[in-house]
N, C-alpha and C positions, 0 to 999 in steps of 0.2 A: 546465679542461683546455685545453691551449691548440689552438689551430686549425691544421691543418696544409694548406702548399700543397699545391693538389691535383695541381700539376705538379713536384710532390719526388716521389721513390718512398724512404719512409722506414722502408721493412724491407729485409735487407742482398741486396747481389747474390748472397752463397757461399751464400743458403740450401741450393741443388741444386748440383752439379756444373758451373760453366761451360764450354761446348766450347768450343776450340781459337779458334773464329772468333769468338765472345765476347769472349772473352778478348785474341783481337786487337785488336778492335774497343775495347773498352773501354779501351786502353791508348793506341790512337789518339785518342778523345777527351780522355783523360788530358791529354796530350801537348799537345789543342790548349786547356784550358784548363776543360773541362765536369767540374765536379764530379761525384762518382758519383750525388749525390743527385738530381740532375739528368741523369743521362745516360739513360732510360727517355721520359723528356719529349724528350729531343733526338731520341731516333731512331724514337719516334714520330712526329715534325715530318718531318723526311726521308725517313721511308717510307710518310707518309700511311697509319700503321695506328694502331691505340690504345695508350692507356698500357701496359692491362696484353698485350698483344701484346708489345709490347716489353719488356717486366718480362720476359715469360716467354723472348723470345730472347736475355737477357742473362741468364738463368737455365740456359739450358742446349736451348732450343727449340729446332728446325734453323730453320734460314737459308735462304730463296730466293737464288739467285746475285745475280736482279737488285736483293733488297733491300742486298748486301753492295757491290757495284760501287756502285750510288746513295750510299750512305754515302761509300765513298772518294772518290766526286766530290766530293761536299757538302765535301771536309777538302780537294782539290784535290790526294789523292793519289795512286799507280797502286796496282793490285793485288801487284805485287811486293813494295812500299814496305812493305806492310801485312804479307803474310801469307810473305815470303822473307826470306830474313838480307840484313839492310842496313844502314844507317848508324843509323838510329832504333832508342835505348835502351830495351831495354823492352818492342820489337813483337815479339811472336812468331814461331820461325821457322815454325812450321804454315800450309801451306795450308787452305783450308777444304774440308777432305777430306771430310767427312761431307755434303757437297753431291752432287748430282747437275747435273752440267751439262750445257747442249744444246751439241754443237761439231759440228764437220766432221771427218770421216775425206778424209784423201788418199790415194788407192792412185794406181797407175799411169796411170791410164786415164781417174777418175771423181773425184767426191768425194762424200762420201753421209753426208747428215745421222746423228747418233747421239746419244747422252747418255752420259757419262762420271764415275766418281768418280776426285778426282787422288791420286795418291800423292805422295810426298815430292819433293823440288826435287832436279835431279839431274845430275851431268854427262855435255853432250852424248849419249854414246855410251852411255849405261850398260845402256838397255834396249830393248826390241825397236818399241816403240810409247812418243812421250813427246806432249804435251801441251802450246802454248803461245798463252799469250792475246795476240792483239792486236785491230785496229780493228774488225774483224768478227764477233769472239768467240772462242772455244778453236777450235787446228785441231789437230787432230793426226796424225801422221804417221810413218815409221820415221826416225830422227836421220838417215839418209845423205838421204831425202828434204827434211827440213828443210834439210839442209848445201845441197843443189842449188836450192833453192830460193832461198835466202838469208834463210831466216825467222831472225831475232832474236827476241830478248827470253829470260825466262827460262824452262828446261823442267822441265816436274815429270812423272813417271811417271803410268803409267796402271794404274789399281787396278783399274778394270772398264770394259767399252767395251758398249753395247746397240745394234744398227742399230735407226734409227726407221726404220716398216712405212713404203714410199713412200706407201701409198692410206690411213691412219692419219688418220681425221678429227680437225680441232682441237676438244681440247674446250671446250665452251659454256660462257663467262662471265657465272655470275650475281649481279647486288647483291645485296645484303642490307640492308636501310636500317629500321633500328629504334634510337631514342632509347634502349631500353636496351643498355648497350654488350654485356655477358655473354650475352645472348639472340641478340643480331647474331652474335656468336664462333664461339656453339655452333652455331647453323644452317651459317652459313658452311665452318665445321668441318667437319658432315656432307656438306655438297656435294662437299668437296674431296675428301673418303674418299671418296665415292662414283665418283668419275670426273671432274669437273669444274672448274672453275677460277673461285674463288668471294670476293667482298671484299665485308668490311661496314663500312657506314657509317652513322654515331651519327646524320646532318641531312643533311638536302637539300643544304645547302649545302658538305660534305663531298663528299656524288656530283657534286654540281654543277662541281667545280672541274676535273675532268677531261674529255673529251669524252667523252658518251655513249655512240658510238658503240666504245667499246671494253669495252662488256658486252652482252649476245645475248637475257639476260632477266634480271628483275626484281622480288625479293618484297619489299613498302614494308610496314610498319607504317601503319594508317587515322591510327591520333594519335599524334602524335611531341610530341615537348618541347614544356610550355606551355599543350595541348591543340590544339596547330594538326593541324588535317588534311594527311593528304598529298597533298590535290585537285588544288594547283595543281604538283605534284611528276610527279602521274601524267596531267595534262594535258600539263607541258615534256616526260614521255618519251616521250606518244605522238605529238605533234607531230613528234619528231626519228627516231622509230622508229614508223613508223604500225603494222607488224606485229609485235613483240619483247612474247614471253609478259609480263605484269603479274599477281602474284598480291598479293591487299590478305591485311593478315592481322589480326583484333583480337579483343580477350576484352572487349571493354566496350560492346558491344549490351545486354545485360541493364541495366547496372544504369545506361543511359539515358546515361552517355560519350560512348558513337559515336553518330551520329547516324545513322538507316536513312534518312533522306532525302539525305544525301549519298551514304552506300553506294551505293543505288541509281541514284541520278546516274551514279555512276562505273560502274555494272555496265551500263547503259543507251545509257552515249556515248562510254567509252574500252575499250569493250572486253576488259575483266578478269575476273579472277576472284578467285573471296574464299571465305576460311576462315575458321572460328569458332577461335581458341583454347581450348585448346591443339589443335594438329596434328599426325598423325604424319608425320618427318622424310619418310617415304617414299610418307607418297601424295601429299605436295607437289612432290616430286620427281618421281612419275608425270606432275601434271597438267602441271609445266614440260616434262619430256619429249615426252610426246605434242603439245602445243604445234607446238616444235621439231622434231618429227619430218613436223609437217603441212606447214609451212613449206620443208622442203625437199625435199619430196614433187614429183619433175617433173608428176602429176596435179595441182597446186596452182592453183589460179586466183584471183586479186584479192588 
């Protein structure tokens, strides 16, 4: 049997339905020269997620705006280029409608954060509220205000407009750091259904390559690839996060894998917490919670 790269994705993209923003994307790379068997490995590389993450947004998964923008940098192109009619044969004229995006409302007076899904590319005047992206992100606004304003670039309709609540707390970003990539997914998963804003990473040195400081807490797998511990992982977060929840998670105490003398290390001098696998999705999400909720308690001391 022959051996296949593990950075080919060697079953077809049409299994499912590709959306619109796939389907752009994918033509995009076309264009700059990535094979399809390859294009799964590529924008895994540029969005810092996993193969099969990517498998599944070129299958038909929705799309984060910022993983769609980061792609068209990586190809050095705008967001028009990509998802408006243009000179490029091939790109789709679809924006990536099926997103939700954060923009700015401009009324008369104010401008007030919101989230937006776009409707079709459209001229100037067509409708009551249009949407157009530049340095800052989507603004949107009525066409005679864009005209007084002098905003350029290209405008697409506005399919649905939400004001975001002013007092709407950020939600809390948590890693997910476990050598099996499918187990990282599904957790990660659940976090995000639940309210939160959640990324996982397969090694240390995947978290590592970003700062820290842009995740709030932390659930590490005790042994990662190899059988290395996560010791020296969950010593660099507490160092950089002396307070940010740490939950350790492992099913291999029994049969003598994990070692109890490092667990306890850890539970004794970095201040964690630890589950036995398997866990349910949601009482580990209680313990990050209450965590989090101590922490920004104004009673809080040290």
């Amino acid at each position: 049997m022959a051996r296949l790269d593990p950075l080919e994705d060697s079953s077809p993209l049409g299994a499912d339905a590709p959306s619109p923003t796939a389907r752009a994307l994918t033509d995009l790379m076309g264009r700059h020269g990535v094979p399809l068997r390859h294009q799964a490995a590529q924008i895994a590389q540029i969005c810092a997620i996993s193969i099969s993450q990517a498998r599944r947004k070129l299958r038909g998964a929705v799309w984060l705006f910022d993983e769609v923008q980061t792609v068209c940098r990586h190809f050095g192109v705008s967001l028009g280029e990509v998802f408006g009619p243009g000179e490029h044969q091939g790109a789709s004229a679809e924006p990536p409608r099926a997103l939700h995006h954060p923009a700015r409302l401009r009324s008369e007076d104010q401008t007030l954060p919101c989230d937006i899904r776009l409707g079709p590319l459209e001229a100037p005047g067509a409708s009551s509220l249009q949407a157009v992206y530049g340095p800052e992100g989507w603004l949107v606004a009525t066409p005679n205000r864009l005209d007084r304003d002098g905003v350029t670039g290209a405008r697409y309709g506005v399919d649905h407009l939400q004001l975001s609540a002013p007092d709407q707390p950020e939600r809390a970003r948590i890693a997910v750091v476990d050598d099996d990539a499918d187990a990282a997914e599904a957790l990660s998963d659940w976090f995000n259904e639940s309210g939160y804003r959640a990324q996982a990473y397969t090694s240390p040195a995947q978290l590592l390559s970003a700062p820290l400081d842009q995740h709030d807490a932390y659930v590490v797998d005790l042994i990662l690839a190899g059988g290395q511990t996560s010791q020296a992982l969950v010593e660099r977060i507490r160092r950089e996060q002396p307070d940010a929840p740490i939950v350790l998670l492992t099913g291999q105490l029994r049969d003598g894998r994990a070692s109890e003398a490092t667990l306890t290390t850890l539970l004794r001098t970095q201040g964690v917490t630890f589950f036995e696998k398997p866990v349910r999705p949601a009482v580990l999400t209680a313990a990050i919670q209450s965590k989090l909720d101590r922490l920004s308690s104004p009673d809080t001391h040290g």
